[in-house]
C-alpha positions as CSV (number, residue, x, y, z in Angstrom):
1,X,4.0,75.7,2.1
2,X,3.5,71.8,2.1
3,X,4.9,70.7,-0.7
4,X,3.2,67.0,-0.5
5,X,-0.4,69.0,0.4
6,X,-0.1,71.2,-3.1
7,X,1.1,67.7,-5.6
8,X,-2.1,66.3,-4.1
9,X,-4.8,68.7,-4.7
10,X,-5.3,67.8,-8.3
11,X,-4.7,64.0,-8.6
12,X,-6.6,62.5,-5.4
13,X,-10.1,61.2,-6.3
14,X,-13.0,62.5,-3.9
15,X,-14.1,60.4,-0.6
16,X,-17.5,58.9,-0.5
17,X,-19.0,61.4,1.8
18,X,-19.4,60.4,5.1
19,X,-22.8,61.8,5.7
20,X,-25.6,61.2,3.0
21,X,-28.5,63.1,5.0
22,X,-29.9,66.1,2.9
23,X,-32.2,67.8,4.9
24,X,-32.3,69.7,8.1
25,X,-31.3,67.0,10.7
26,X,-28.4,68.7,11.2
27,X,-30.3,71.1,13.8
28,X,-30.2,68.4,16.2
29,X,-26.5,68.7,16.7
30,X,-25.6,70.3,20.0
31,X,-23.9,73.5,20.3
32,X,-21.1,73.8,22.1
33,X,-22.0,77.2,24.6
34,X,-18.7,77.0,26.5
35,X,-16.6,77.4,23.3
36,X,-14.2,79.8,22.4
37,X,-15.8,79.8,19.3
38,X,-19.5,80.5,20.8
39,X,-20.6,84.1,20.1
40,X,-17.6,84.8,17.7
41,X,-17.6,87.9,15.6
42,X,-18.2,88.1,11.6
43,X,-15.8,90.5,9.5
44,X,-16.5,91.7,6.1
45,X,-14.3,89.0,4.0
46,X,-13.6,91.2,1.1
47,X,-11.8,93.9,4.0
48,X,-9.6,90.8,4.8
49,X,-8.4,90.3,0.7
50,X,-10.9,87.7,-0.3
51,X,-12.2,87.6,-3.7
52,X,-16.4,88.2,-2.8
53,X,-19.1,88.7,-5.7
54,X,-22.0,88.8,-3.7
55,X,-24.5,86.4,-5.7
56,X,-28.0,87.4,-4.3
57,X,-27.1,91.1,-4.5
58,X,-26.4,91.4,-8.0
59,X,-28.6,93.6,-9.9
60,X,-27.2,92.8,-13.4
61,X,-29.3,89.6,-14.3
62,X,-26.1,87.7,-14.3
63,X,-26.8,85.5,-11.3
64,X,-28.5,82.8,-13.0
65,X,-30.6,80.3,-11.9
66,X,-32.1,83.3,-10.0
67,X,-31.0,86.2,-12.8
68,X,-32.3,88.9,-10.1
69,X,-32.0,90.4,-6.4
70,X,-32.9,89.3,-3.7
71,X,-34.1,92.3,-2.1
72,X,-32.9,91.9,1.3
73,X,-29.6,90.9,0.3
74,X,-26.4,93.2,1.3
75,X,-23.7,93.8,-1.5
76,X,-21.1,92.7,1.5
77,X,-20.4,89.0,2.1
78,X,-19.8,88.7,6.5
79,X,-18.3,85.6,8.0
80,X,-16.9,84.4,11.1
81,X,-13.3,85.4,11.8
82,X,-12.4,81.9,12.3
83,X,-13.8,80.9,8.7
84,X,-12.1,84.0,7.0
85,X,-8.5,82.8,8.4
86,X,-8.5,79.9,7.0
87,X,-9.8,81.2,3.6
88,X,-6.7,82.8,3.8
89,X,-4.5,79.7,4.3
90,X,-6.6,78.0,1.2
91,X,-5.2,80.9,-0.8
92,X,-2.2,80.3,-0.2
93,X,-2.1,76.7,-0.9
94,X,-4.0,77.8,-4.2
95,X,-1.0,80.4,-5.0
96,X,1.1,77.5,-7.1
97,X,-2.0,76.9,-9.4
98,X,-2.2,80.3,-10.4
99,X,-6.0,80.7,-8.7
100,X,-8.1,81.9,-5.6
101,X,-11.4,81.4,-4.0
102,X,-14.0,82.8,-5.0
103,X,-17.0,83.6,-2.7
104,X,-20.6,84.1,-3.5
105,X,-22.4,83.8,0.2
106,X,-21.4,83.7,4.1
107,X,-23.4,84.8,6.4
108,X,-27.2,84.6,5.3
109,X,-30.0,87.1,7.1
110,X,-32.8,84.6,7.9
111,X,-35.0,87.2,5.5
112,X,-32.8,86.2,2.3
113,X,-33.2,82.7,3.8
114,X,-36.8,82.5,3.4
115,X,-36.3,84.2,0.1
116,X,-33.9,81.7,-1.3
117,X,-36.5,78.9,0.5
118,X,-39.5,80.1,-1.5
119,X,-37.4,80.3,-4.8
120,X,-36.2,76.5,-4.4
121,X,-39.9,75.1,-3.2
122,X,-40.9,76.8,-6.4
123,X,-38.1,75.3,-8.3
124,X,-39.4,72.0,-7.0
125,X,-42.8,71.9,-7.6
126,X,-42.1,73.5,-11.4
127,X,-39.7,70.4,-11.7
128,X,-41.8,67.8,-10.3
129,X,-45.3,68.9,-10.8
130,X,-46.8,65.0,-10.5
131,X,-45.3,64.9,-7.1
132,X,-46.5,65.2,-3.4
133,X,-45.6,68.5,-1.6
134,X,-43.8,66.5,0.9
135,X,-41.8,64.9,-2.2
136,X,-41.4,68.7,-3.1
137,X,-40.6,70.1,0.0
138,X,-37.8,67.0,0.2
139,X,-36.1,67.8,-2.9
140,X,-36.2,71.5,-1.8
141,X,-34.6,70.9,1.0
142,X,-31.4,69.1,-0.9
143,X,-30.6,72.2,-1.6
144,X,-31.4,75.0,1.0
145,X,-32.7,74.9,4.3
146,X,-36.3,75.5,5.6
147,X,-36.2,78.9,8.0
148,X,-39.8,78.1,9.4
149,X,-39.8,78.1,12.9
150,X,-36.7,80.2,13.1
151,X,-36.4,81.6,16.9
152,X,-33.5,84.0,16.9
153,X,-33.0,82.9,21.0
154,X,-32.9,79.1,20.4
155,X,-29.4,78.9,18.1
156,X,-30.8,75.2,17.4
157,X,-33.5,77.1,14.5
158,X,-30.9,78.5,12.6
159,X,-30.2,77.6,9.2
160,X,-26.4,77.3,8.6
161,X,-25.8,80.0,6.7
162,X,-27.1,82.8,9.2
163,X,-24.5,81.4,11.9
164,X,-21.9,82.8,9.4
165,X,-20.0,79.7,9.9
166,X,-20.7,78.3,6.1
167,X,-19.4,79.4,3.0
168,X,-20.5,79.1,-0.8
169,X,-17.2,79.6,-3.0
170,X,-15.6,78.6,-6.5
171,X,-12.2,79.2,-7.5
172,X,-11.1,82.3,-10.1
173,X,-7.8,82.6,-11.7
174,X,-5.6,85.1,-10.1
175,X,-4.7,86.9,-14.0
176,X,-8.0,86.9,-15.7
177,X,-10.4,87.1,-12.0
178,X,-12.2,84.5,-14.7
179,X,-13.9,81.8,-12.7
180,X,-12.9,77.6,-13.1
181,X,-15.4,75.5,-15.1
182,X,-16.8,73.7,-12.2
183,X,-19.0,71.8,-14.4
184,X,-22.5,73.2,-13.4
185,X,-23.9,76.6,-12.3
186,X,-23.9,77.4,-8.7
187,X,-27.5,77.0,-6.9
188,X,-28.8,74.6,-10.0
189,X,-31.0,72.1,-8.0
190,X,-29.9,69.1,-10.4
191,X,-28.0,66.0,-9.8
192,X,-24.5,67.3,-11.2
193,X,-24.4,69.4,-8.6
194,X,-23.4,66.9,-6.4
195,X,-19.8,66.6,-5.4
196,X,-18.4,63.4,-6.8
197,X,-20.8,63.8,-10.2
198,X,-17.6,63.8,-12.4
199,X,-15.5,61.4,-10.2
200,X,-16.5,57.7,-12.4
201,X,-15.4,60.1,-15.8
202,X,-13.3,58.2,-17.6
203,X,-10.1,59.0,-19.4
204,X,-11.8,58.5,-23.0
205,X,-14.4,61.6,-21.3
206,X,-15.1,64.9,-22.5
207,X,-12.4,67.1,-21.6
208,X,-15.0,69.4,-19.9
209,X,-15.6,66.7,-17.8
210,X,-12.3,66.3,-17.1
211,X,-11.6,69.8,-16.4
212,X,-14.6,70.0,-14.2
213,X,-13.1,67.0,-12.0
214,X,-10.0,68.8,-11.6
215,X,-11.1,71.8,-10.7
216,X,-13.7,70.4,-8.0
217,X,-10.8,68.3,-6.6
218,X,-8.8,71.4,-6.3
219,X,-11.4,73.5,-4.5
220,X,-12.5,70.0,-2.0
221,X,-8.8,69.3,-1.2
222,X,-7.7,72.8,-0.8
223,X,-10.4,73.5,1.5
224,X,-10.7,70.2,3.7
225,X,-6.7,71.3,4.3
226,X,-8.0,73.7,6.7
227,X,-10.8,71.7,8.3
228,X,-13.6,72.8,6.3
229,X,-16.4,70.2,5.4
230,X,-18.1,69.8,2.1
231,X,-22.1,69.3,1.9
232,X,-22.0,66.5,-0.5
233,X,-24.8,67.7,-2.9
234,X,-23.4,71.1,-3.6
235,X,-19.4,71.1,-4.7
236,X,-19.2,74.8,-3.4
237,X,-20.5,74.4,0.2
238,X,-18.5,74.1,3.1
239,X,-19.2,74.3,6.5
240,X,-16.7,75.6,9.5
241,X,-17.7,74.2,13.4
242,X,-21.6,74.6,12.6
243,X,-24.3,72.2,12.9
244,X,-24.1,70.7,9.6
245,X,-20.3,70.7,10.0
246,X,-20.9,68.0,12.3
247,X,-23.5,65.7,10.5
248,X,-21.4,66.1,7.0
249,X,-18.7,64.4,9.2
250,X,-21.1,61.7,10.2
251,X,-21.9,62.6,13.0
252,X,-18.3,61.9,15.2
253,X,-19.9,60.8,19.0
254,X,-19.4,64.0,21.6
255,X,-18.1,66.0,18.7
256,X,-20.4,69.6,19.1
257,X,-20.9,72.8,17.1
258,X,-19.9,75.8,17.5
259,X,-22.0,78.9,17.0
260,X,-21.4,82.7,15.9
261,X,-22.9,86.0,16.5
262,X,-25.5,88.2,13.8
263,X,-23.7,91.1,12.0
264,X,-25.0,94.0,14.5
265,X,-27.3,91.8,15.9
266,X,-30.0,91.8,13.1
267,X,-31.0,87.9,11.9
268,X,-34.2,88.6,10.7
């Protein structure tokens, strides 16, 4: 293990993200067909020793903001084998700190995708009840991505998370399985859900503040190790070779997607 990679995880401040886009542009990336990546298989991550708690499939009211199923959802979390082998790296940088990841969501059927979609419009226009639906629609899609117009033989319709290539994850300690204090709720549509919220904290701050920067540092550092790429407005997303992968880089020139295959086939 790198010893200069683990003394950094906690101290390094968070980048300015690259990419400041929060909507569905990434679409327009091109996928790379001739990849060895293209038409990769998903696994069942907790089979491969990864900590899973399948957020939209619990039935225990403990999944707030939602606090219910959704009913398409499967208790097992699938991602691409590539994604899963490096989760497996980040756990062993995260060994020395005594914690693991975490992960709530991989691969995404487009049917929970237009379930999660009409949650967050509603969200929006509950929020923001003066505004315009296109300001609602805008602010919903911060947060999730718009399945509409999903064609399950054009790979440029898919949403990221039904490519299996992205990944929504915290970190748990290894001798409680409690999670970090990540300083906000996963899928809250508000503004400290945002990377970087707790970067400008200062040392006078609240040590929840504090505690939340650490711990989002941790989780960024220990997962950009292994080429993964953090979606600026959510500190637990992170994107492997898709689409969005690509934009949250800023968009390298020639750089291209990759794209994987739908557990037994089934998108929709």
């Amino acid at each position: 293990m790198k010893k200069k990679l683990v003394s950094g995880l906690l101290e390094k401040p968070l980048p300015e993200p690259l990419s400041s886009v929060d909507g569905d542009e990434y679409k327009l990336v091109e996928i790379d067909r001739d990849g060895l990546l293209f038409d990769e298989e998903l696994v069942d991550v907790a089979s491969q020793g990864i900590a899973v708690q399948a957020f939209y499939a619990r039935r225990d009211g403990l999944n707030a903001p939602l606090y219910k199923p959704f009913e398409s959802a499967s208790d097992r979390v699938f991602l691409r084998k590539s994604v899963v082998e490096r989760l497996k790296e980040v756990n062993r940088v995260l060994l020395p700190f005594g914690v693991e990841v975490l992960v709530w969501d991989g691969y995404r059927p487009v049917s929970v995708q237009k379930a999660l979609w009409n949650w967050i419009l509603e969200e929006a226009r509950q929020r923001m009840p003066e505004a315009s639906s296109v300001e609602q629609t805008e602010f919903a899609l911060r947060f999730a991505s718009d399945p509409e117009g999903f064609d399950p033989n054009n790979p440029e319709t898919y949403p990221t998370h039904s490519t299996g290539g992205a990944v929504d994850l915290t970190l748990r300690e290894l001798a409680s399985g409690n999670s970090l204090y990540m300083g906000g709720i996963y899928l809250d549509p508000s503004e400290n859900t945002a990377t970087r919220f707790f970067e400008n904290a200062k040392r006078n701050a609240p040590a929840s503040d504090l505690e939340a920067r650490r711990n989002r540092r941790l989780l960024y550092w220990a997962m950009s190790s292994f080429d993964f790429v953090n979606y600026a407005y959510e500190w637990w997303h992170f994107d492997y070779r898709t689409q969005a992968w690509v934009m949250n880089q800023g968009m390298p020139a020639g750089l291209k997607a990759s794209f994987g295959v739908a557990y037994e086939g089934q998108v929709v």
